[in-house]
Structure formats: structure tokens, C-alpha cells
N, C-alpha and C positions, 0 to 999 in steps of 0.2 A: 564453238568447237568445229561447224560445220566450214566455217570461212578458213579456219587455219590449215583444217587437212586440204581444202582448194590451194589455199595458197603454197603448202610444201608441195604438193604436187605438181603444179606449174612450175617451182622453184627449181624442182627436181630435171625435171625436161626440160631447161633453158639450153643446158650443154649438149644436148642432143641437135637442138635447134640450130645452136650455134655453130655444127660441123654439117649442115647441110645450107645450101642457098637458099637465102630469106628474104622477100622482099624488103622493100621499107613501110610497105602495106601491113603484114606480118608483124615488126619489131613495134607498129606504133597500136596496132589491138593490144599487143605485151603491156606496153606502157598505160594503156588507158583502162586497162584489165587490171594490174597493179593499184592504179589508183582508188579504182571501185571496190577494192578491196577494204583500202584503209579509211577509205570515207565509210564503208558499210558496218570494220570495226569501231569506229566512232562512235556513230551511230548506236552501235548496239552496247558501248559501255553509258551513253548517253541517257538510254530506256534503262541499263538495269539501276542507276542512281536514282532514277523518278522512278522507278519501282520500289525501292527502299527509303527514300523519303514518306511515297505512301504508308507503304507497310508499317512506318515507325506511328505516322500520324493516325494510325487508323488502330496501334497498340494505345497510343499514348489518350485517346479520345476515349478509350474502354477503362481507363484510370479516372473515376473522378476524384479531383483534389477539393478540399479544405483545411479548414480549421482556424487557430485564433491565438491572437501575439498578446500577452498580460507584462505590462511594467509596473510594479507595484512600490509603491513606500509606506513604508511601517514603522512608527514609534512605539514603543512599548515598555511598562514600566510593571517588573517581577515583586510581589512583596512574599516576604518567608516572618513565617511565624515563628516565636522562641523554641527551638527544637534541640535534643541531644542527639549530638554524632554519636553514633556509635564506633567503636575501636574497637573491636575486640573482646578477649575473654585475659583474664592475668587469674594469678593463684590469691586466694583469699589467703593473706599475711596474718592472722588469726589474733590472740589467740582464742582458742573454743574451739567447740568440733567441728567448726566449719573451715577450720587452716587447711590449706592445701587446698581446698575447692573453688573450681571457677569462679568469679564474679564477674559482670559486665564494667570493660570501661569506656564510660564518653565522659565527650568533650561538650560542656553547655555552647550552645550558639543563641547569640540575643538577635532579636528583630532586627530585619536588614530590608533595604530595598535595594534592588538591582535595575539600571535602567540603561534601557537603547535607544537611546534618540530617533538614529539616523540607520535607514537599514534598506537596500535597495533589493528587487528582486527581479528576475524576468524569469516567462515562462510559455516555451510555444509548442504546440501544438496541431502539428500536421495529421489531418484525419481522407483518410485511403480507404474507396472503395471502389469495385474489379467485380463489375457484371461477368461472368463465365458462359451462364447460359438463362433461359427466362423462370428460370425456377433456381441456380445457382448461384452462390455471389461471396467475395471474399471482404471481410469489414477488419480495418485496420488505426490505430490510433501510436503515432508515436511524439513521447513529447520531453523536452529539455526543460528543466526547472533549477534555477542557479541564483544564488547569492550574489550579490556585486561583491568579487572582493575574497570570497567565501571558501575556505577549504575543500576539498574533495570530499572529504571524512567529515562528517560534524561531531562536533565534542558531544558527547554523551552527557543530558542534563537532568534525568532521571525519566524523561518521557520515551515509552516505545519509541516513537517517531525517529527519534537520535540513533537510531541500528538502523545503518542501511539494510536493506533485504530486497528479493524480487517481488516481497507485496507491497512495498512502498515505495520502489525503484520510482517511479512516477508522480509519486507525491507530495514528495521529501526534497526539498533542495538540497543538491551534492553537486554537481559538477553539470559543464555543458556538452554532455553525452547524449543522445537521444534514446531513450532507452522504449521499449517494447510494451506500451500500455495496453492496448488489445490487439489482438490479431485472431481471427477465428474464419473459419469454413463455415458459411452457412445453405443449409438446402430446405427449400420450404415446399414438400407433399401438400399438392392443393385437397384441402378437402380433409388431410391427417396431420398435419404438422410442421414444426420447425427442429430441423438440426444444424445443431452448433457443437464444432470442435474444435480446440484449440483454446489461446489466452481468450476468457471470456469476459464481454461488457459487466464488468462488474463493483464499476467505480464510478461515483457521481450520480447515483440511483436518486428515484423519487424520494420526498417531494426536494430535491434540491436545484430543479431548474425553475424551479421559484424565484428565487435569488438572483440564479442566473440570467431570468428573464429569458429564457429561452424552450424547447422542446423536452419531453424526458429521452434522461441519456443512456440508461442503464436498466437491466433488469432488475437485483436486488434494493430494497429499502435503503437509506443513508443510514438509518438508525441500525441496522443488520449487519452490512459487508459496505465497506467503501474500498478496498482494496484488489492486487492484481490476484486472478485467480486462475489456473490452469487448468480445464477439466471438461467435460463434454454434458450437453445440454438437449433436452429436447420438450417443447410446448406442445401443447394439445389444443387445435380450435374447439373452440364450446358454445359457436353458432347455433349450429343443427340439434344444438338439446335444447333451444327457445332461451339463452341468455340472449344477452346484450351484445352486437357486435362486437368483434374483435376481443370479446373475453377468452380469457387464456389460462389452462392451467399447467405448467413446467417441474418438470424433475431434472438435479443436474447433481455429480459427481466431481469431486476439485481434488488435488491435491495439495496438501497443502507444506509436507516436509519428507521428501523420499528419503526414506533411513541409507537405503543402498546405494546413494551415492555421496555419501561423506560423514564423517560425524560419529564415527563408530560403526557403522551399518558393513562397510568393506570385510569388516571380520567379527566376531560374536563381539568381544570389546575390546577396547582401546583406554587412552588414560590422558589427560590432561589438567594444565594447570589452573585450579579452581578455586581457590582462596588460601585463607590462612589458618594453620595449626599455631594455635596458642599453649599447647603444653605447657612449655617451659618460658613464658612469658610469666613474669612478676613485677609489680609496683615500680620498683627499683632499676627493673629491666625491661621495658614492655616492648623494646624490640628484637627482643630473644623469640618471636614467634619466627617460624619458619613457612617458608610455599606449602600448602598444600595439592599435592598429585593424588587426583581421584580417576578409579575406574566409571569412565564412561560408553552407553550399551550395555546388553545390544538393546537396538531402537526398532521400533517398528512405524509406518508409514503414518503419518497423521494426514486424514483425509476429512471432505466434508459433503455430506449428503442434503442436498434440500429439496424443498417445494415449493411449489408459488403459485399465488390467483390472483390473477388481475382482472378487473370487470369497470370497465368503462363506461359511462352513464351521460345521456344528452337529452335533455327535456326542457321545457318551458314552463314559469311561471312567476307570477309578478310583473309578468311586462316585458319580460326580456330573456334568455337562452342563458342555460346553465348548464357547466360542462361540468362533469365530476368523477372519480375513479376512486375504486375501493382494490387497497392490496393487502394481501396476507401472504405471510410466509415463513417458513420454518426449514432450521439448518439444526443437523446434527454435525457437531465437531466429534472426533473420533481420535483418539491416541494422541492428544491434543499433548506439543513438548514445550520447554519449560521457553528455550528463547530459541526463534529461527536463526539458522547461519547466518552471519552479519559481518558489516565494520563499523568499526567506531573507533570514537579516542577520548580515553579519560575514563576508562570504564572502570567500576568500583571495585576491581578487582587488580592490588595494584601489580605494577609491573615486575621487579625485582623481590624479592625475601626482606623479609621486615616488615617493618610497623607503614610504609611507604612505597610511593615509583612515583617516578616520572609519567608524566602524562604521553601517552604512546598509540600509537596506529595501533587494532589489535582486532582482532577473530572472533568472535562467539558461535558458539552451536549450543545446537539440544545436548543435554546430558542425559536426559530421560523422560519416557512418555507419565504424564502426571494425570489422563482419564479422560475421560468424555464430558461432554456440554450441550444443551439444546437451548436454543433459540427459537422465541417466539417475536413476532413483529407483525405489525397490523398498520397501516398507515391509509386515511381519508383526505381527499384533498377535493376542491371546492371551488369553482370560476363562476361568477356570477356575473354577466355580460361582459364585457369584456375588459371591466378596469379592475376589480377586487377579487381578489384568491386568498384563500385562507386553507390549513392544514393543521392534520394531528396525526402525529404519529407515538406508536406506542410500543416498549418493548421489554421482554422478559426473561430471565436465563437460570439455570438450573444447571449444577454443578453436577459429576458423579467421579469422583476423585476415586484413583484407585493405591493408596496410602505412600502415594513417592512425593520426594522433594528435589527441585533443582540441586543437582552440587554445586553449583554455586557459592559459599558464603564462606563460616569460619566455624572453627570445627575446635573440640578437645576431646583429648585421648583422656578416659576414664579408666583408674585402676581398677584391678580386679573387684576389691571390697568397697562398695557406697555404702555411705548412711544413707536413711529413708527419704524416699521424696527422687532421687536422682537415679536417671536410666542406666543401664548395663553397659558397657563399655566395651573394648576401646572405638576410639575413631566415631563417636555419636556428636552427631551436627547440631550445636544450640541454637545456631542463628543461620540468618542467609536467604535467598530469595524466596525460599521457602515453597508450597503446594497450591496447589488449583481453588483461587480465590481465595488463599492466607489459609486453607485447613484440607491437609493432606488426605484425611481421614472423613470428616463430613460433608453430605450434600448440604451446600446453600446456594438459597435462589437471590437477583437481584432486580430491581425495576429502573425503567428511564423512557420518559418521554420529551416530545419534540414541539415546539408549536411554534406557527409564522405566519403571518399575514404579507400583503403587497399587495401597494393602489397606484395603481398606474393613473395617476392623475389626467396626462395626457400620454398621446402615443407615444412620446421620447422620454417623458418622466415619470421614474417609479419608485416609490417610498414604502420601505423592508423593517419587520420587527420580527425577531425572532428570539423564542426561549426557548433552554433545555435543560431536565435536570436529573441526574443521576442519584442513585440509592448510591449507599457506603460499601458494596461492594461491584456495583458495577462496571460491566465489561464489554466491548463490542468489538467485532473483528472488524476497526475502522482506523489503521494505523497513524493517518492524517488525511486534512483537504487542503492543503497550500497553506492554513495557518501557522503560528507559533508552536502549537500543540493542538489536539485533537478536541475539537469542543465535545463532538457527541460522545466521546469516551471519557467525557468530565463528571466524576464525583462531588457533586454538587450543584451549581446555577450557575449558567452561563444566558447573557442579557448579548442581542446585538442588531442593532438598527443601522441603516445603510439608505443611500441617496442613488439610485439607478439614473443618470443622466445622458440619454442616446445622443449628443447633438449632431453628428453626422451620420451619414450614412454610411452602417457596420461598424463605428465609431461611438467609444461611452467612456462617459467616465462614473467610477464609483469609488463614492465616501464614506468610509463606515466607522463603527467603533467596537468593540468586542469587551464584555466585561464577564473575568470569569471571578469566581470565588468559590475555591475548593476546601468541601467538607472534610475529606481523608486523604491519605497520603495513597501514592502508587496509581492515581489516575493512567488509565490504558491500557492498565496491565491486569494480565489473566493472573498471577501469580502475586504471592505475597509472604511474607515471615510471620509465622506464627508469633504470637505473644508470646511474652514469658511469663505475661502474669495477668489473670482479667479478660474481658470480652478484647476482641480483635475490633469490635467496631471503638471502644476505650482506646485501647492501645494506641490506634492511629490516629485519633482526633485530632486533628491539625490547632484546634483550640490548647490540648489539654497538655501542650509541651513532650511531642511522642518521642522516642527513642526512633532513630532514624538510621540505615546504610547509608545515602546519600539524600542532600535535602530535596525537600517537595512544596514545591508554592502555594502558599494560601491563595491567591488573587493574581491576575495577567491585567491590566489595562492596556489594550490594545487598540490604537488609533491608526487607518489605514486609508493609503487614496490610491486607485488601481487607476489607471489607461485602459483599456480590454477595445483592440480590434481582431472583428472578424473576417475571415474570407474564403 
């Protein structure tokens, strides 16, 4: 600034100069005064460019970067046990006093296998972290996960996982969008604590960097929460009462479905298209059923409260250095609704009036809060020198349903006058996605444990077993891990061993196989249809040929060979 007002200035008084006598002594200071001019502005645009080259390098040095590129191939072969579709509701064609009343109709389906050969996958992830200050720091994870080949939308196959949503944005292959797996503000009070706010670590939890052969990634259990969670956190060190270094105990706050911003929450209620009326469906007609339009809200907030202890243990004996950590933790789910805001295609709700749709792009929200849930989970894991680890993880839940059901399903208008045995009418919903763990009405609890070994035979080679097995109503807020479908939200037994192979450096490759075999139907899901007749754990018996909305696989064999570099 300082050169350019010289320079007008001078500029200014040349024609003053110019009307009086100058030497050539005079005109050549002019000339050589000019010049120092524009070498000096040179000069100074020269300095601020290496001024901002620094400044960038000395931002970009405060970013440290990672993370890790997954090319996966997977074969896989689905088996479905004899099951009835269910259709709907039509008029019992009589005669007797039961003419004119609902009956159920399906369609028998016999034993089937469904198989994928060939199925490509990649999946990366860029992990960002931004020192602030020596107590501040910002932790970030964002990552692409895609199908070769693969829709944006994934067709809905009866597994949670198939709704897209932002707790499984990260999880779930959809498209190659880089989507927002954590991101949080963390400040850590020496001496009082850790706060954390914003998308919290809350996916890829202990013990699963077992597997991964790597550090723990996350604060909650795998068997707990594997999913994204938005909500604010804060640990307690528990040095100074005489535990164990670095034990920890945390309280955190999530949200998990803001009513007020969509979904009915904008206004008390709203209304959407949510199955089928079968009134006037009959035998003869059974596509006389028409759309049914349900009022859906008002909503309130579905949020989740937890706590957690983690106490880390390092001791000696036998000869050699044993590392080991014990965690407990418990989540209260709250106003807990039927499905999050999603997309999907193919959803079993069809598209057009009738007995049928087209398979279509399509919406889902909550229609209603269906109660609360507490989570219990307890996980031990176990390094004995430095080549064997073993773990057990353990977990429990506990319904308190406050007597709603999805609107979701299929519905008939009852007349004013029932014979005995049938509910009051109109517009009373027989079937459909039904209440909080299949009983709108009663609390039930469920169990599921975890267990895994790995022997790192040598530093580059490690060999993985793991089991886990779900009760018949089990449920875990763990939407997916990059598989097929979600093992720890499996009802039933799931077997899977795996070949951890490092040969280069940040370079591995892994072999696995995955075998699941499901007891009941609706694995992943918090919700269910009540029976219509008998125990719900009957009803769904994937042996006993259940009545089914959309079918449910007995058995996955799942055969997989990953690449995994990191950097």
C-alpha cells in the first residue's frame, strides 16, 4: 500500500517537473526511482505467495490424515424354509356364522435357495484428526461403501439393513457418496474428564478390532450400538479413586429420531399411505382391497441415554504379559418408533391399490412411538502375550411397550355387531408390523452372546473364530457391519472363521466364511406382528412353516475374500 501511494505521488508531480528545467541528472533518478519501485512490488508479491504457501502447509500439517481402502468379494448362497405369504384379509364366503368375517389369505411358498455367486464390493474410509489446542481436538471419519454395479437404493429384503437411514449411512452399501461417519469435538479436563459432541464414535466398538486385527475403535460394545449416533458425551477418569489406569466411566445422550423435523412432528398429525384395507376383498375378488391412508403423530423424540465402564488391566503371569479389559454398559432407548426415515425399493407395502405394485423408490418414517428398552451388555476380552486373544461378550434387553403398533400393515373395517372372540370396530388392524418385540402390550426380555478367539501365529498371520447366538426375540441397535445382513442382530447361530494374512506392509489380505442359521423370522428388528393364534415364539418358527409379510431366511452361507489397505 505503502509503494503505490509513493508511486502516485511521484506520478503526480512529473508534470510539474516537466514545466520547469531538468537536468538529465534529474529525469535519470526518475527513471531509476521507477524502477525500484517495481522490482520492490515484485518483490513484495513474491513474500506474500511464500507467505501463503506456509500458512497452507502449516494448516494442512495440523490435519492428520488416515484411514483404509476394503475391496471385498463375496459369494453367498440364501436358503428359505417352506413358509406362507401372507395376502391379506378377504370375507369368509360361509356358510355358518362365520360369513362375512375376515379370514387370512396366503400363498404356500416351498423350499427355495437363492444364490449370488459373484458380488463385488469397495469400501473407504478417510479418518481426520485437527489438533485445536493441547487439551482440544476435532475426530473425524468419513467413508464410501458401494456395490460394483449396485443401485443407489437397495431393494428391501426383509433385513433392517435394506432402509437406508443416517444410522447406517456408513454401513450399508448404497452409493459412492462419502457420507459423515463421525465427526465430534472433543475437550479432555486433565484430571476431570472427556467431552465429546457432535456425531459420536460409536460404530466398530469392542471386542471387534479383534478381527480387525487392529486398536479399539469405538466406545460402545458391538453387541450394544454399532451404529451412527448423534449426541453428546462426557467420561469420568477413575485413576485417583485407586482403579486401574485409564479406567473410565461415561454418560452420553443420542438422538435417535427428531419428531420435529419430519414425519408428522411439523404439525400434531399428518396421514400417509400405509397398507391395505381389505373390506371389501372376497375369494372371487381379492383385489377389491383398497390403499389404506392412516393418520400418522403426533411423534415425540426417540432418544438414548447410556453409561459405560471400561477398566483396563496389565499384569503378569505364566511367563509372559497379559493385557485385558473389562466393559459394562447400559443404554436406555426412549420413545423408541416403529421404522426410522429411510429409502428403499420393494418395500412390502405395495405401491398402487390392489392386491399388488411395482417395485419402486419409496419413503418410510415412523408412524408412532411404540415405548421404551434397556440394554444391558457386559463384554471381557483377553491377550495373552502377544499372539492369542480371546473374548466374551454378553447381552440383554428388556422391553416396556406402551400398547401401539406400526401402521404399517393391513387392516379391516369391522361392523358395528361382532360375534364373540373379534375386537370392536371399525378400522381395527389384524396384521402388520406390528409392536415392540411382536407384543404391543407386554414386557419381554431377550438374550445374546458373542464369543471369538485369534492366534496370531506369527506377526503377519492371524487365524479368527467367532460365534454368536441370539434368543427368539432378540434385538440390538446394530443396523450392519459391512456384511450381507447383520450377524449380531441374528436370531439364532451364527459360526465365522477367517484367515488374517498381512504380507505387506499396511497390506492384508482376508479369507473368511460366515454361517448363519436363523431360528425366527424378523431378525434386526425391534418390531414384529403379533400372532394370530399361539405363542409368538410358535408363530415364527422358521421350522414350523410361519405365516409370513415378506420372507425370512433360515440359513446365509457366506464365503468372502477382502484386500484391506491401510494408510
Amino acid at each position: 500500500m505503502r509503494l503505490t501511494q509513493l508511486a502516485t505521488g511521484l506520478l503526480i508531480g512529473l508534470p510539474l517537473a516537466a514545466q520547469t528545467p531538468a537536468s538529465d541528472d534529474f529525469k535519470k533518478q526518475l527513471d531509476d526511482l521507477k524502477k525500484q519501485i517495481v522490482a520492490l512490488e515484485e518483490k513484495a508479491k513474491d513474500q506474500e505467495k511464500t507467505l501463503t504457501k506456509v500458512e497452507t502447509k502449516v494448516a494442512q500439517d495440523n490435519i492428520a490424515w488416515g484411514g483404509d481402502l476394503r475391496t471385498r468379494f463375496d459369494s453367498a448362497k440364501w436358503g428359505f424354509k417352506p413358509y406362507s405369504q401372507f395376502m391379506g384379509f378377504v370375507q369368509n364366503p360361509g356358510p355358518g356364522p362365520m360369513t362375512g368375517m375376515p379370514m387370512p389369505m396366503a400363498m404356500p411358498v416351498s423350499e427355495q435357495d437363492y444364490s449370488n455367486p459373484v458380488q463385488w464390493s469397495t469400501r473407504l474410509r478417510l479418518r481426520m484428526g485437527i489438533n485445536i489446542s493441547d487439551h482440544a481436538k476435532i475426530m473425524a471419519r468419513l467413508t464410501m461403501f458401494k456395490v460394483h454395479g449396485g443401485a443407489d437404493t437397495p431393494i428391501f429384503n426383509g433385513s433392517p439393513n435394506t432402509v437406508t437411514n443416517s444410522f447406517n449411512s456408513g454401513k450399508v452399501p448404497t452409493n459412492d457418496t462419502l457420507h459423515v461417519e463421525r465427526a465430534s469435538f472433543v475437550y479432555d479436563w486433565p484430571g476431570l474428564g472427556v467431552l465429546s459432541i457432535g456425531r459420536q464414535n460409536t460404530s466398530d466398538g469392542p471386542p471387534f478390532e479383534v478381527r480387525e486385527g487392529g486398536e479399539r475403535q469405538a466406545t460402545p460394545q458391538a453387541l450394544a450400538v454399532n451404529a451412527m449416533v448423534d449426541g453428546i458425551g462426557w467420561k469420568f477418569h477413575l485413576d485417583k479413586l485407586g482403579l486401574p489406569e485409564h479406567t473410565l466411566f461415561g454418560l452420553c445422550y443420542g438422538v435417535g429420531y427428531e419428531s420435529g423435523f419430519g414425519g408428522g412432528g411439523l404439525v400434531k398429525a399428518s396421514a400417509a399411505p400405509v397398507g391395505f384395507n381389505f373390506s371389501n376383498a372376497t375369494m372371487a375378488n381379492p383385489a377389491a382391497a383398497t390403499m389404506q391412508v392412516n393418520t400418522i403423530g403426533p411423534l415425540k423424540d426417540s432418544t438414548v441415554l447410556g453409561a459405560m465402564f471400561d477398566m483396563p488391566l496389565l499384569f503378569e503371569g505364566l511367563g509372559t504379559v497379559h493385557s485385558a479389559a473389562f466393559y459394562l454398559g447400559f443404554n436406555r432407548f426412549g420413545n423408541m418408533t416403529d421404522i426410522p426415515f429411510g429409502q428403499l425399493s420393494n418395500f412390502p407395502v405395495a405401491a398402487a391399490p390392489g392386491m399388488g405394485g411395482m417395485p419402486s423408490t419409496q419413503y418410510v418414517t415412523a408412524t408412532t412411538n411404540l415405548g421404551d428398552m434397556d440394554q444391558w451388555t457386559a463384554t471381557w476380552k483377553h491377550k495373552v502375550g502377544d499372539s492369542f486373544t480371546y473374548f466374551g461378550s454378553f447381552g440383554y434387553i428388556k422391553s416396556s411397550p406402551n400398547g401401539k403398533s406400526s401402521q404399517y400393515g393391513a387392516y379391516w373395517n369391522f361392523p358395528a355387531v361382532m360375534p364373540p372372540g373379534y375386537p370392536a370396530g371399525p378400522n381395527v388392524q389384524l396384521t402388520g408390523f406390528g409392536g415392540m418385540m411382536g407384543d404391543a402390550n407386554a414386557s419381554h426380555t431377550a438374550t445374546a452372546y458373542y464369543l471369538g478367539t485369534r492366534w496370531d501365529v506369527t506377526e503377519s498371520l492371524g487365524l479368527g473364530l467367532e460365534f454368536n447366538h441370539g434368543s427368539p426375540r432378540w434385538f440390538t441397535y446394530s443396523p450392519a457391519t459391512g456384511e450381507a445382513t447383520e450377524k449380531l442382530g441374528a436370531r439364532g447361530n451364527v459360526w465365522e472363521a477367517y484367515v488374517h494374512w498381512a504380507f505387506a506392509k499396511n497390506v492384508a489380505l482376508r479369507v473368511g466364511y460366515i454361517d448363519y442359521k436363523f431360528s425366527h423370522a424378523f431378525s434386526g428388528w425391534h418390531i414384529a406382528p403379533a400372532p394370530m393364534a399361539g405363542s409368538w415364539e410358535d408363530a415364527y418358527d422358521l421350522n414350523k412353516n410361519p405365516m409370513l409379510q415378506y420372507a425370512s431366511p433360515a440359513s446365509i452361507k457366506n464365503t468372502y475374500v477382502s484386500l484391506e489397505v491401510k494408510f
